[in-house]
N, CA, C and O atoms as a MOPAC input file, in Angstrom:
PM7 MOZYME 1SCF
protein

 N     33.77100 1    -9.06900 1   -26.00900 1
 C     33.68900 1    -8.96300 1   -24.56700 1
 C     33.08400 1    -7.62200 1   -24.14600 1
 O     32.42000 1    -7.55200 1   -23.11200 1
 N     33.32100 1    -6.44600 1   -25.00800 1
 C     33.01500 1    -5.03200 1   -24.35300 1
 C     31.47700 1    -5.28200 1   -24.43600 1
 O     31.00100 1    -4.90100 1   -23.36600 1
 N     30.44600 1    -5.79000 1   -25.30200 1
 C     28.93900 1    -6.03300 1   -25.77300 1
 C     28.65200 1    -6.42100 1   -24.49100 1
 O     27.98900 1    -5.79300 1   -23.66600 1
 N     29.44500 1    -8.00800 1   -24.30100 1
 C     28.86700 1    -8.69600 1   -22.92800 1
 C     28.64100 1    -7.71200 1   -21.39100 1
 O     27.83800 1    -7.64600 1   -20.46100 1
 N     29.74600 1    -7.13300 1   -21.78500 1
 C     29.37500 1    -5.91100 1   -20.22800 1
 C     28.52500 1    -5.33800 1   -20.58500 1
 O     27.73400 1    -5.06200 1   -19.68300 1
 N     28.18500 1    -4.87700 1   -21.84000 1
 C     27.54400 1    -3.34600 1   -21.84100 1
 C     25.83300 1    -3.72500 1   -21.45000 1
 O     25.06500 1    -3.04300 1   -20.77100 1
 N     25.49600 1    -5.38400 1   -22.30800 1
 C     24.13100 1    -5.85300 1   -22.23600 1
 C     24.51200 1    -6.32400 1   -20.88000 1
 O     25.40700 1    -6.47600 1   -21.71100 1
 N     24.77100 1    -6.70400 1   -19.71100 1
 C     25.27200 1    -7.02700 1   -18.56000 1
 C     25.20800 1    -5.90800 1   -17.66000 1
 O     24.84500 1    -6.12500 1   -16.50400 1
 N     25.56500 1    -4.52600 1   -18.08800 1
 C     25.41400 1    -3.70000 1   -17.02600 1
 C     24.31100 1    -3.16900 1   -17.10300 1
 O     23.74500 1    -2.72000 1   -16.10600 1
 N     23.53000 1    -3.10000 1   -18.95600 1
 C     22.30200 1    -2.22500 1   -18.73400 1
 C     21.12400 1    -3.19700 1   -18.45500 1
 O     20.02300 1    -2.67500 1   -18.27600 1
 N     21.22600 1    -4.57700 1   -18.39600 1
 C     20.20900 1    -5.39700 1   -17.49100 1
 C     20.37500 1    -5.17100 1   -16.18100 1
 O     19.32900 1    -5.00900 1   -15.55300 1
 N     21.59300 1    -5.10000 1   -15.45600 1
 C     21.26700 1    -4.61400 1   -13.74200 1
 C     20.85300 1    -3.48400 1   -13.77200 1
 O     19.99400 1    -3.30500 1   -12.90800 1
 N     21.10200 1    -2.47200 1   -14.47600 1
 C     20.98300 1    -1.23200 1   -14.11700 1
 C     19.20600 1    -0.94600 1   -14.59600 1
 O     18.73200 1     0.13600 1   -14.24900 1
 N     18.47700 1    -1.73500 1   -15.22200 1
 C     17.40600 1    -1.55100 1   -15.74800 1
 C     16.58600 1    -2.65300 1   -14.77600 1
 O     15.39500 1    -2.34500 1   -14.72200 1
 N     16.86700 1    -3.70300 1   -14.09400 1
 C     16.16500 1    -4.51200 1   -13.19200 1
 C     16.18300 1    -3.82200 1   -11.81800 1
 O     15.15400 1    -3.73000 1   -11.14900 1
 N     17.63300 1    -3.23000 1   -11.31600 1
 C     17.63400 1    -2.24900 1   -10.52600 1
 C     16.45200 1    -0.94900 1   -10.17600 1
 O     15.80000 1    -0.52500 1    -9.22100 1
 N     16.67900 1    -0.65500 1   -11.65600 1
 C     15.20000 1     0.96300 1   -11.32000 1
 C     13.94700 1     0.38300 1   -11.35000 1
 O     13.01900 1     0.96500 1   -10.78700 1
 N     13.69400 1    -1.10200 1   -12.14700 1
 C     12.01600 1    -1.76600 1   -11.78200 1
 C     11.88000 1    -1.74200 1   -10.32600 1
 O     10.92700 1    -1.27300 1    -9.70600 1
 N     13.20600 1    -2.44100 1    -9.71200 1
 C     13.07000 1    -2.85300 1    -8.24900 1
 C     12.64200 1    -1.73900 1    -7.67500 1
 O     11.46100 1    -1.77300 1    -7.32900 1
 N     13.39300 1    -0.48400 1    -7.40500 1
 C     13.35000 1     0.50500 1    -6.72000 1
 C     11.88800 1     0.97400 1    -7.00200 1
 O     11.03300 1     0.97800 1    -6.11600 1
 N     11.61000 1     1.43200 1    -8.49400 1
 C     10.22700 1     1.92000 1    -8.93200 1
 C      9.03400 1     1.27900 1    -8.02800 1
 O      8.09200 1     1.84100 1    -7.47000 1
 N      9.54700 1    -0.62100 1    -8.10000 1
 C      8.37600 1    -1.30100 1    -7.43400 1
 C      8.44600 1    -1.17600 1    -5.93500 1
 O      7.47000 1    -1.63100 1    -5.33900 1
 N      9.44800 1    -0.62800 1    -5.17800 1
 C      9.70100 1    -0.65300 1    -3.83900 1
 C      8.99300 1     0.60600 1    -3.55300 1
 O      8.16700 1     0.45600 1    -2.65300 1
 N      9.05400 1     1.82600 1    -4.04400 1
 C      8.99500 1     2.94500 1    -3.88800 1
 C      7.60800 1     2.89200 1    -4.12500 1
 O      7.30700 1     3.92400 1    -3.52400 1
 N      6.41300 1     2.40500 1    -4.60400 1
 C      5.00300 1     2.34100 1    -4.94900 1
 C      4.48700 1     1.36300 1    -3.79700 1
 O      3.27300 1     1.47700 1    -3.62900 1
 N      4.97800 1     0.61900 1    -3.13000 1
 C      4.59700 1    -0.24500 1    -1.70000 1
 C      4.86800 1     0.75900 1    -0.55600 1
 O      4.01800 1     1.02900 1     0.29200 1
 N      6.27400 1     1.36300 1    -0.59100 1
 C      5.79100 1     2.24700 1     0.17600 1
 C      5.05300 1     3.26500 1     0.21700 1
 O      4.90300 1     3.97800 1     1.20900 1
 N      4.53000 1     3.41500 1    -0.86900 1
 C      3.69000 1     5.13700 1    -0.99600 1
 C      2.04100 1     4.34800 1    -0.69700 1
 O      0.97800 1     4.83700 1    -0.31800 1
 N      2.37700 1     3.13500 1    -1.01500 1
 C      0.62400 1     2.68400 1    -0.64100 1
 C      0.64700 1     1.98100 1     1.12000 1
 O     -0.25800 1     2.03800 1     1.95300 1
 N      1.92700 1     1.39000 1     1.23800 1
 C      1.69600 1     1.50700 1     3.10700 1
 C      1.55300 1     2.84600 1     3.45700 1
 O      0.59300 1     3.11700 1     4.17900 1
 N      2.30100 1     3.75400 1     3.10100 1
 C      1.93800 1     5.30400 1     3.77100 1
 C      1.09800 1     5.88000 1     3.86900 1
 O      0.95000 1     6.82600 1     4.64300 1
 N      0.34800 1     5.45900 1     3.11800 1
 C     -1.33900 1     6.26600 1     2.46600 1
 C     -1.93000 1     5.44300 1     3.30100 1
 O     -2.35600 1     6.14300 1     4.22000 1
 N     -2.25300 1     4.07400 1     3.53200 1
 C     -2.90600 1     3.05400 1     4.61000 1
 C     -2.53300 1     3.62500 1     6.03900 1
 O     -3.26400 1     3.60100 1     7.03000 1
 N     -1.53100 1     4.03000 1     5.97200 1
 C     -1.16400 1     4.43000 1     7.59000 1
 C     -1.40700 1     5.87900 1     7.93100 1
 O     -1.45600 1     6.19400 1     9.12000 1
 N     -1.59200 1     6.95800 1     6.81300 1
 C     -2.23200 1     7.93200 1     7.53200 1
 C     -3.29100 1     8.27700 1     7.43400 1
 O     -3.68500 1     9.43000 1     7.61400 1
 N     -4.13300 1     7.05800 1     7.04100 1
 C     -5.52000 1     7.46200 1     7.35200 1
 C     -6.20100 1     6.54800 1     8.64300 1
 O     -7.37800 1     6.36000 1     8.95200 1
 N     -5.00300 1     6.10300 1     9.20900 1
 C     -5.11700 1     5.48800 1    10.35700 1
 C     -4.81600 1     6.57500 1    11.94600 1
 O     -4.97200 1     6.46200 1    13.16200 1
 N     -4.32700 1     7.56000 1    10.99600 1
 C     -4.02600 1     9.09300 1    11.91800 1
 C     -3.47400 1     8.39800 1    13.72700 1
 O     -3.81000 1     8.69500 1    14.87400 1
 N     -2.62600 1     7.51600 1    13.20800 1
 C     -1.97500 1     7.16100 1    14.77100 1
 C     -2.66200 1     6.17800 1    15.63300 1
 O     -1.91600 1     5.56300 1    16.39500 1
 N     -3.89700 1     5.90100 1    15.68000 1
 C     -4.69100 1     5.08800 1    16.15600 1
 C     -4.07700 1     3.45100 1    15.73600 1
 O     -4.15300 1     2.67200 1    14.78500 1
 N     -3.41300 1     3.51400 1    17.15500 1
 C     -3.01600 1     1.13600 1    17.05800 1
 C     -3.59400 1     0.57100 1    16.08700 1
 O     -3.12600 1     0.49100 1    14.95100 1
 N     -4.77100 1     0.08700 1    16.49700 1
 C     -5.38800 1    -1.09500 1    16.35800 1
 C     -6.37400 1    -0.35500 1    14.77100 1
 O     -7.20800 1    -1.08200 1    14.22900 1
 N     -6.22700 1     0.45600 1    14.46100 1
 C     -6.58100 1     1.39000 1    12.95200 1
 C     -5.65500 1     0.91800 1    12.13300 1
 O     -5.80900 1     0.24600 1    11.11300 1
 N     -4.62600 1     1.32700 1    12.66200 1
 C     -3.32000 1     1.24700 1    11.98400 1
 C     -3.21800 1    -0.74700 1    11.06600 1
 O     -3.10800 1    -1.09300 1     9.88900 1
 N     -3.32200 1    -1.47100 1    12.26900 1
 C     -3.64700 1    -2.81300 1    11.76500 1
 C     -4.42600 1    -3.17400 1    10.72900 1
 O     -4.19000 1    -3.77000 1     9.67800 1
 N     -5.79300 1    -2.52000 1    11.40200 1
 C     -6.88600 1    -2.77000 1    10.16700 1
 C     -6.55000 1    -2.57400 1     8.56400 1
 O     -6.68000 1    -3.36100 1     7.62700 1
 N     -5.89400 1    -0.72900 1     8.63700 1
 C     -5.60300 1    -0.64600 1     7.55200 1
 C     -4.67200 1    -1.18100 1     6.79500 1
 O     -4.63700 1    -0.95800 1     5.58400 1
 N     -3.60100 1    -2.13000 1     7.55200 1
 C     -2.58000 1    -2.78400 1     6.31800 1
 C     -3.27300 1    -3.94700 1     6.45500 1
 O     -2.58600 1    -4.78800 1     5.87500 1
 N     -4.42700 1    -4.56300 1     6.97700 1
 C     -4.98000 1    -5.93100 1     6.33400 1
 C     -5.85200 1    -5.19200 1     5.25400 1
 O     -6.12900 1    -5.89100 1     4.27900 1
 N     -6.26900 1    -4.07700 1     5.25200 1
 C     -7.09600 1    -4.05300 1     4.28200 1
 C     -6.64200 1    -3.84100 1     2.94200 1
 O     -7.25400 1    -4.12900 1     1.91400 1
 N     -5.21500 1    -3.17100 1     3.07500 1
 C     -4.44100 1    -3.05600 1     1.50900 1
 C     -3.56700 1    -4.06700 1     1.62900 1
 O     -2.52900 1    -3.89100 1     0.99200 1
 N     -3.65800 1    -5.25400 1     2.34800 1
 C     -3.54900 1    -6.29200 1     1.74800 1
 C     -4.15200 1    -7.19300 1     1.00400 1
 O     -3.74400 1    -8.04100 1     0.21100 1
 N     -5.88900 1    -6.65800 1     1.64600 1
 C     -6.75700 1    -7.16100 1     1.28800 1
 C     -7.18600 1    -6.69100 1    -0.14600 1
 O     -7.67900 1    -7.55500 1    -0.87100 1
 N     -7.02700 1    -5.14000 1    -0.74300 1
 C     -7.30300 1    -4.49200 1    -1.61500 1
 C     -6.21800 1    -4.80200 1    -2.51700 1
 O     -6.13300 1    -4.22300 1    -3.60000 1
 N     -5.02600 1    -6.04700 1    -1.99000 1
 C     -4.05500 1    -5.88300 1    -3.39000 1
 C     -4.15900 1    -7.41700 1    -3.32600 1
 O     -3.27000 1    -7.88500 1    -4.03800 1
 N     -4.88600 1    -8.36600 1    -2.76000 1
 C     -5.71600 1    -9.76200 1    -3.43700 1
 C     -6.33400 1    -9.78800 1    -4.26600 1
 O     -6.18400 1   -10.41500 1    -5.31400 1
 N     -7.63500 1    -8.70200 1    -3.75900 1
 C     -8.61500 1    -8.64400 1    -4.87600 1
 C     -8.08200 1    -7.81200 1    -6.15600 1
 O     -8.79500 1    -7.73900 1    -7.15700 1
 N     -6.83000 1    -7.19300 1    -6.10700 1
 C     -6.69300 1    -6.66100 1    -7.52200 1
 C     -7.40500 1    -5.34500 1    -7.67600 1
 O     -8.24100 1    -5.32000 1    -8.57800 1
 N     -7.28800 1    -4.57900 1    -7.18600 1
 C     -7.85000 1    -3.20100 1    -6.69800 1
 C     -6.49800 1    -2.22400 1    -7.84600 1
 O     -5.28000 1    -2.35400 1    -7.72700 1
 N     -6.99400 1    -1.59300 1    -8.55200 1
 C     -6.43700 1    -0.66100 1    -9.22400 1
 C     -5.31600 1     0.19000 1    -8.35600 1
 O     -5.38300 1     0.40000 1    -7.14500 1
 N     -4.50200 1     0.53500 1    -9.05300 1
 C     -3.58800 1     1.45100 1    -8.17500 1
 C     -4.33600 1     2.91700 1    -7.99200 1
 O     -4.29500 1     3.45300 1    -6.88500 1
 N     -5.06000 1     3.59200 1    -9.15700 1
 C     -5.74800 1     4.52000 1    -8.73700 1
 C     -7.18700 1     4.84100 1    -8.29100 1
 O     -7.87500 1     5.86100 1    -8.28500 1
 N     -7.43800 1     3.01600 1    -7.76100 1
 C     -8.69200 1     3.41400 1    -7.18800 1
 C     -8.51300 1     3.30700 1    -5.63900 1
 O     -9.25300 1     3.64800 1    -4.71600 1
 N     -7.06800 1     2.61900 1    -5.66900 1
 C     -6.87500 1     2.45300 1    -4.20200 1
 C     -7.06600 1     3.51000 1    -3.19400 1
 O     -7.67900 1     3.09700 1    -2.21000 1
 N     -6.66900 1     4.95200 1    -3.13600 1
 C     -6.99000 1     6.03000 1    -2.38100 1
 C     -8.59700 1     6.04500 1    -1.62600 1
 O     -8.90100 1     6.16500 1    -0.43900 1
 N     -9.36000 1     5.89100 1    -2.71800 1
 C    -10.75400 1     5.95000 1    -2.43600 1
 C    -11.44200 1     4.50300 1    -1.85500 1
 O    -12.44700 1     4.65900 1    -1.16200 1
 N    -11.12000 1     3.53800 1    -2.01400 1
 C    -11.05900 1     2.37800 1    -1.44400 1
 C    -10.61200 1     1.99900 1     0.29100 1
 O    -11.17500 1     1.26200 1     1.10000 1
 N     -9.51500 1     2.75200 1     0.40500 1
 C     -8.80300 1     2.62200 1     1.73300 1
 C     -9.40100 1     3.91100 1     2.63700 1
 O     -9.21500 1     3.85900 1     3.85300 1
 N    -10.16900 1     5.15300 1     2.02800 1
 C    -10.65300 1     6.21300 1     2.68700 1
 C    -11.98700 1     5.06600 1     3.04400 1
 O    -12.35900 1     5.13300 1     4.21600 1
 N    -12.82800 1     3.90600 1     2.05600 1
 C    -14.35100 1     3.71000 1     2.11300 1
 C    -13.84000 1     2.46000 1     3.52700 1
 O    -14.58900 1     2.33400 1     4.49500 1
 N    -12.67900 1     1.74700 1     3.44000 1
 C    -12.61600 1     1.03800 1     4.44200 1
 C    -12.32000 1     1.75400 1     6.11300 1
 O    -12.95400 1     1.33800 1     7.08200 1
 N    -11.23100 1     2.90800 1     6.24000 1
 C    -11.65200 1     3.57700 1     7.06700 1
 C    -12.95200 1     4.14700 1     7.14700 1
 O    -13.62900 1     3.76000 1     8.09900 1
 N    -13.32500 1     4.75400 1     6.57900 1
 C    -15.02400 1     5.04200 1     7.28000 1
 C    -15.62300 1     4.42800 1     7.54500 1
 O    -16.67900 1     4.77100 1     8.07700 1
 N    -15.26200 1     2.99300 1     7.30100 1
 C    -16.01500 1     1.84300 1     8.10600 1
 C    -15.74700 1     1.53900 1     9.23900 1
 O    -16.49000 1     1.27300 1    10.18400 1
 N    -14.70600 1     1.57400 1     9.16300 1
 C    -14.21100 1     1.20900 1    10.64900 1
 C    -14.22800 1     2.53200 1    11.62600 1
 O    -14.17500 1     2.23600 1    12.82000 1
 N    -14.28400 1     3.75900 1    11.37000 1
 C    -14.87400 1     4.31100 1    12.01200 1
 C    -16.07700 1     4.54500 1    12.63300 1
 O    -16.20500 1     5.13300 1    13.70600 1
 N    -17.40800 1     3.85200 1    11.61900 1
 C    -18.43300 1     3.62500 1    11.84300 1
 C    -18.78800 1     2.51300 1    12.98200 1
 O    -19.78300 1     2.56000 1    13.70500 1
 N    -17.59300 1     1.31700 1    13.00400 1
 C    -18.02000 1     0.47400 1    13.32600 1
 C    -17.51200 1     0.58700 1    14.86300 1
 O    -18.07700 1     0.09600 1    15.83900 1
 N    -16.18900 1     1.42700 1    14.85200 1
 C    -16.01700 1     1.81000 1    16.37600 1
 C    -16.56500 1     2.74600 1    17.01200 1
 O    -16.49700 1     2.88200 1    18.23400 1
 N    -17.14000 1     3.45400 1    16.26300 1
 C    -18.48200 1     4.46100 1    17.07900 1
 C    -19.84300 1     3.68100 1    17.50400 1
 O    -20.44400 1     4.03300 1    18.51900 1
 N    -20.30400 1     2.62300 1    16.70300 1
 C    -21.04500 1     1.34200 1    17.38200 1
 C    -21.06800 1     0.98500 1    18.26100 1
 O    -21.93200 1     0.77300 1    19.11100 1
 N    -19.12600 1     0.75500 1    18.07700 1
 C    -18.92100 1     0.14900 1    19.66600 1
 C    -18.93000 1     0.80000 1    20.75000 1
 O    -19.62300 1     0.43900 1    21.70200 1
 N    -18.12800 1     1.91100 1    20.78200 1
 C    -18.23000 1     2.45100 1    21.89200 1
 C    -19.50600 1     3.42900 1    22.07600 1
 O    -19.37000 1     4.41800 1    22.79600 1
 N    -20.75600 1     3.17000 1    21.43200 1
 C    -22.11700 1     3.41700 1    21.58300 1
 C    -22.70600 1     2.63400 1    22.23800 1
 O    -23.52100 1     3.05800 1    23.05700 1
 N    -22.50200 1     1.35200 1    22.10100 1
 C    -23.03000 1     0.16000 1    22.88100 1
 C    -22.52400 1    -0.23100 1    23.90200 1
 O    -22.88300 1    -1.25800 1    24.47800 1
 N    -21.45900 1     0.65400 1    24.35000 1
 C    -20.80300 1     0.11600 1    25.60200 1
 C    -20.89800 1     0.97800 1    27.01400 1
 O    -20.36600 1     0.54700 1    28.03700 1

């Protein structure tokens, strides 16, 4: 019986720190999406479709930084368009 706890507690306690590990890496990649949205609404949107979009296609964890800077500069580009044309 003492085995059954011991393999019993160190499976929660080892599925536990994946969880957290994997919780704690979603938030560090929403955070990074959101401050390069520097407060701006409708930025802010763009950028969590786009690291949603960047974790469909399977986008590396360390290429993601540079990926989510190339999609903001787009969309900066593309709202300086706009409000060029308007």
């Amino acid at each position: 019986m003492d085995y059954f706890i011991i393999v019993v507690t160190t499976a929660a306690g080892l599925y536990f720190h994946w969880w957290l590990f994997r919780r704690i890496r979603q938030w560090s990649d929403r955070d990074l999406a959101l401050s390069l949205a520097a407060g701006d609404e409708p930025m802010r949107q763009y950028m969590l479709e786009q690291l949603a979009r960047a974790q469909r296609e399977g986008v590396r964890r360390r290429d993601l930084p540079d990926w989510l800077e190339r999609a903001a500069a787009q969309y900066r580009a593309s709202d300086s368009e706009r409000a060029g044309k308007s």
